[in-house]
N, C-alpha and C positions, 0 to 999 in steps of 0.2 A: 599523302597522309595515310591512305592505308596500307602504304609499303612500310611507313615508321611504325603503325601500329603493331603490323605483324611481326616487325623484328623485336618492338617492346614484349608482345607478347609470348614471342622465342624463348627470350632472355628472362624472361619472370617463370617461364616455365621448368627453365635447366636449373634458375635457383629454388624454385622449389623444389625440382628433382632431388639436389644437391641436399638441403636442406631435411628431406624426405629421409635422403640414406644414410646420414649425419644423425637424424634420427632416431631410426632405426639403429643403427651401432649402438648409440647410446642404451637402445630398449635392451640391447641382449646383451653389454655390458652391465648395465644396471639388474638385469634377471640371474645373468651369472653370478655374481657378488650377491643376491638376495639370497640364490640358492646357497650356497657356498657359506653364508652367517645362521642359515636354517640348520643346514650339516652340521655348522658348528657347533650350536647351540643345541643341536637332539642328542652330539656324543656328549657333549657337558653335562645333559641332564640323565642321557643312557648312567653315565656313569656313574652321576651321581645317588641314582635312582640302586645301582647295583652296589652301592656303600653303603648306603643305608640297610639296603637289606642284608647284605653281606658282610657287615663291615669295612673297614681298612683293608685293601690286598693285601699291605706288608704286613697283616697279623698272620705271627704264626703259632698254632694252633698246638699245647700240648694234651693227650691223651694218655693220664696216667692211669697203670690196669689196662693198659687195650688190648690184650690178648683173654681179656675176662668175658660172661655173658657179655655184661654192660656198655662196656667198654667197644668190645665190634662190632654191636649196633648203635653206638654214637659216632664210630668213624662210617660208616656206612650213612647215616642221615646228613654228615658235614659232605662228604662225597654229593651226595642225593638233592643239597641244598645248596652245588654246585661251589663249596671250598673247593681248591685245588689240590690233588694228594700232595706236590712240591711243599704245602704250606702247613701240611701235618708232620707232628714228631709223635709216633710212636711210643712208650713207654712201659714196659714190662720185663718181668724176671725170666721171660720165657720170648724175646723177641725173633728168633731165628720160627714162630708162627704166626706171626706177621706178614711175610714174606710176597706175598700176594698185593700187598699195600706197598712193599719195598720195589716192585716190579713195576706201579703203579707212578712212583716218585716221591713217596712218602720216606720221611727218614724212620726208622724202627730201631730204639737204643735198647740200653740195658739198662736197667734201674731196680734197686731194690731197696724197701725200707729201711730194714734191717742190717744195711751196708751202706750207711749213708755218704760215705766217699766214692758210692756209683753216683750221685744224683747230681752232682754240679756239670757233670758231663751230656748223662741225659738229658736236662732242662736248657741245657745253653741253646740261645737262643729264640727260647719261645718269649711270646710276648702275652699270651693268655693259656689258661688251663684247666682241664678240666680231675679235680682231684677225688676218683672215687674211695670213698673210704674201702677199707682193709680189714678183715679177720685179724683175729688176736694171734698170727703165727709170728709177729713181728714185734713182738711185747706190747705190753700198753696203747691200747690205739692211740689215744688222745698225743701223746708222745712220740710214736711214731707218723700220725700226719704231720705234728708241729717242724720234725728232720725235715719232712718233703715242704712245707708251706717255706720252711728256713732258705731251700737250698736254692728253691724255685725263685723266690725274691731276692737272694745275691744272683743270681742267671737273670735278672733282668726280667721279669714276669711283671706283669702290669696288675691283672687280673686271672682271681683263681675262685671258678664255680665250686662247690662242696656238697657233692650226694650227701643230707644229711636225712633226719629223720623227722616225719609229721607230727608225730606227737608230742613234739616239743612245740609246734605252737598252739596247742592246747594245755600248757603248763606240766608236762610230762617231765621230769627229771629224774626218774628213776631207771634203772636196769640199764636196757640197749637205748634209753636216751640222752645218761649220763652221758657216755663214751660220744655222741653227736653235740651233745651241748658243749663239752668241753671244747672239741675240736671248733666249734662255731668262735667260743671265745677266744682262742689263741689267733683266730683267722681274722675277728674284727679288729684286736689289740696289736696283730702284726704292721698296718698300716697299707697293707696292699688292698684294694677292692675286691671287692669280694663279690659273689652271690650266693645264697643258700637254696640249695635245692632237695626241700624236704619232703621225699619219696616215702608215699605210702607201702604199705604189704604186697609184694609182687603176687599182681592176680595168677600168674605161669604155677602157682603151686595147689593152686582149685583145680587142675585137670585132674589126678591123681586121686583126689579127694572124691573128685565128681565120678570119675570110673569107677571107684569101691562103690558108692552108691546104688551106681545102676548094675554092680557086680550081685551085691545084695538087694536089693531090690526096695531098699525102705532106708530111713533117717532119721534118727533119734537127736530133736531140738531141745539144747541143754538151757534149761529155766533164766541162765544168768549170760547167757549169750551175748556177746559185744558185736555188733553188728558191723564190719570195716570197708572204710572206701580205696578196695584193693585197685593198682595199677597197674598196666602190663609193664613188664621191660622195655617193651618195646615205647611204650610212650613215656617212658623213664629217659628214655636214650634220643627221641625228638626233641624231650623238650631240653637237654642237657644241648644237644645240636643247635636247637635256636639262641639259646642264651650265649653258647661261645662265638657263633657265627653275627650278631646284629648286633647294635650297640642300645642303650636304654636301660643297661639288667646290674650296673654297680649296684652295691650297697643295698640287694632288694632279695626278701627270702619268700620263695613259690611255693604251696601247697599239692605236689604235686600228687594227685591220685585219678582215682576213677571217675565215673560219672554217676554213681550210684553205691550205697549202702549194702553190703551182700552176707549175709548170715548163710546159714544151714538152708533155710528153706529156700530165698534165690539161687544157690548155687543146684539144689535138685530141682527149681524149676525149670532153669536154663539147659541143664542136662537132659532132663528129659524131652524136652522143646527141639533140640536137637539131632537126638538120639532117638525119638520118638516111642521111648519106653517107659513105663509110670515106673515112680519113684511111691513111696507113700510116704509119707512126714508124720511121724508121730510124735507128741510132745512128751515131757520127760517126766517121771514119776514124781508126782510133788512131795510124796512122806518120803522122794529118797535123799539123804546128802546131799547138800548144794557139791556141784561139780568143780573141779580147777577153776580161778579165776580165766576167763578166753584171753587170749594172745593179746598181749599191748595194754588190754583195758579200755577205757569208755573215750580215751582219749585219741583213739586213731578212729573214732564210728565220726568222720568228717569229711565231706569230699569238697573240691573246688571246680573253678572255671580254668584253674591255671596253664591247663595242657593244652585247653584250646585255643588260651589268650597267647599263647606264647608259639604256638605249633600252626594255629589257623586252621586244623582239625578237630574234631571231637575227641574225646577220650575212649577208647574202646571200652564197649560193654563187656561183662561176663559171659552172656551169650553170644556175641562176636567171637570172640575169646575161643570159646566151644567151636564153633563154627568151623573155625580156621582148621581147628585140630579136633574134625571129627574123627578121623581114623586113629588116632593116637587115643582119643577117648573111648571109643569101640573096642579097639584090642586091649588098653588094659585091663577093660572089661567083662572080656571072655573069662 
């Protein structure tokens, strides 16, 4: 009896062994396949995670103007917000200064207003665009964006961004708003999507201002002063980056400015905060002459959230601004 026992319990032993390392298989098959559906499912979501932010990889990207300010700090932010140079087209009258973006992988055309049988070449291929408006050296703006919006939408463009101007949505239709508002109309009426990106007063032209100040030493505030919520280019050119780069931005017009109201007196107290030299602020003789209407009118004294809903930074201040370019403020100074 307990000869049969021990071999029963031999044999109940080897099957559990058996069954033991049957088991085991099992566990590090079953771990490999867990791992291996985890893999899966984090590049699904990697990637999907990097469309949203990014868009479509197969968008590709037009930059018309890119050899302007504007224009090469928007390809610099699409760069910076990790577009690929392969998926930017270049677009200017002067492309051979590009070249640096060309080395990069970026394609760099020729295009010009004015010559609207350059542009079905330049645009081929883009799927989105970004259309900075144009000086009057190309006739009639409103007319000459309509050639580029024309030529861009037989090229297959899906979507076309439009540097336009803020004071149009404070009912502005006059002057330099006219020339924005038309092009806004021919851009909804085209049928392609659109987005408006209506760009305040580029704060980059208060350095200048702000150095005579502290050149002079003092600032005369004109009685009838419009107070505007100036923006840099640079965050002109973020937020133009984010709109071409993510999806959500059809058919939707952004306020794009500063994050403050800046007259005469903010701009000498930034200056001087700076600079660390008084300004003095004196206000304006009231029996004299009301002065020129200020730049734009009462319809650009408005700023927004737009740059930061759109950018996921702040908007740079005036005093940032200064900051940046102390030395440039300094010397003009002297």
């Amino acid at each position: 009896m307990q000869t049969t026992s021990m071999r029963s319990w031999a044999k109940d032993l080897r099957c559990w062994a058996r069954g033991s390392r049957s088991r085991a298989a099992y566990s590090r098959r079953a771990t490999c396949a867990l791992s291996l559906t985890i893999l899966a499912f984090g590049t699904v979501v990697s990637a999907a995670t990097a469309t949203d932010a990014q868009g479509p990889t197969s968008e590709r990207i037009i930059v018309s103007g890119a050899s302007g300010q504007l224009g090469r700090l928007t390809v610099k932010e699409l760069l910076a917000r990790g577009v690929p140079a392969r998926n930017l087209i270049l677009v200017s009258r002067t492309p051979d200064a590009l070249s640096e973006y060309a080395q990069l992988g970026a394609s760099t055309r020729y295009g010009d207003f004015s010559k609207p049988e350059s542009l079905p070449a330049a645009y081929a291929g883009g799927t989105r665009m970004l259309l900075i408006s144009i000086g009057g050296g190309a006739g009639p703006r409103p007319q000459a964006h309509k050639r580029a919006i024309d030529a861009a939408i037989a090229a297959g463009v899906k979507h076309i961004a439009y540097t336009s101007y803020v004071a149009i949505s404070r009912g502005d239709t006059s002057g330099l708003a006219s020339d924005h508002l038309q092009t806004e109309e021919i851009l909804k009426k085209s049928g392609v999507a659109w987005t408006m990106l209506r760009n305040s007063i580029y704060a980059d032209i208060l350095i200048p201002q702000a150095a005579k100040m502290l050149a002079d030493g003092h600032v005369t505030v004109p009685a009838n002063e419009n107070r505007i919520g100036y923006v840099t280019r640079q965050d002109c050119a973020a937020a133009a980056a984010a709109v071409l780069s993510s999806p959500g931005h059809e058919n939707q017009a952004y306020d794009i400015t500063g994050p403050e109201l800046i007259g005469q007196r903010e701009v000498a107290a930034a200056a001087s905060a700076v600079s660390g030299k008084p300004i003095e602020v004196l206000a304006a003789d009231p029996k004299a002459p009301p002065g020129p209407r200020g730049f734009g009118g009462p319809a650009l004294s408005v700023t927004s959230t737009h740059v930061a809903d759109l950018t996921g930074r702040p908007a740079t201040s005036v005093r940032t601004l200064f900051a940046a370019n102390k030395e440039k403020l300094l010397g003009a100074a002297r």
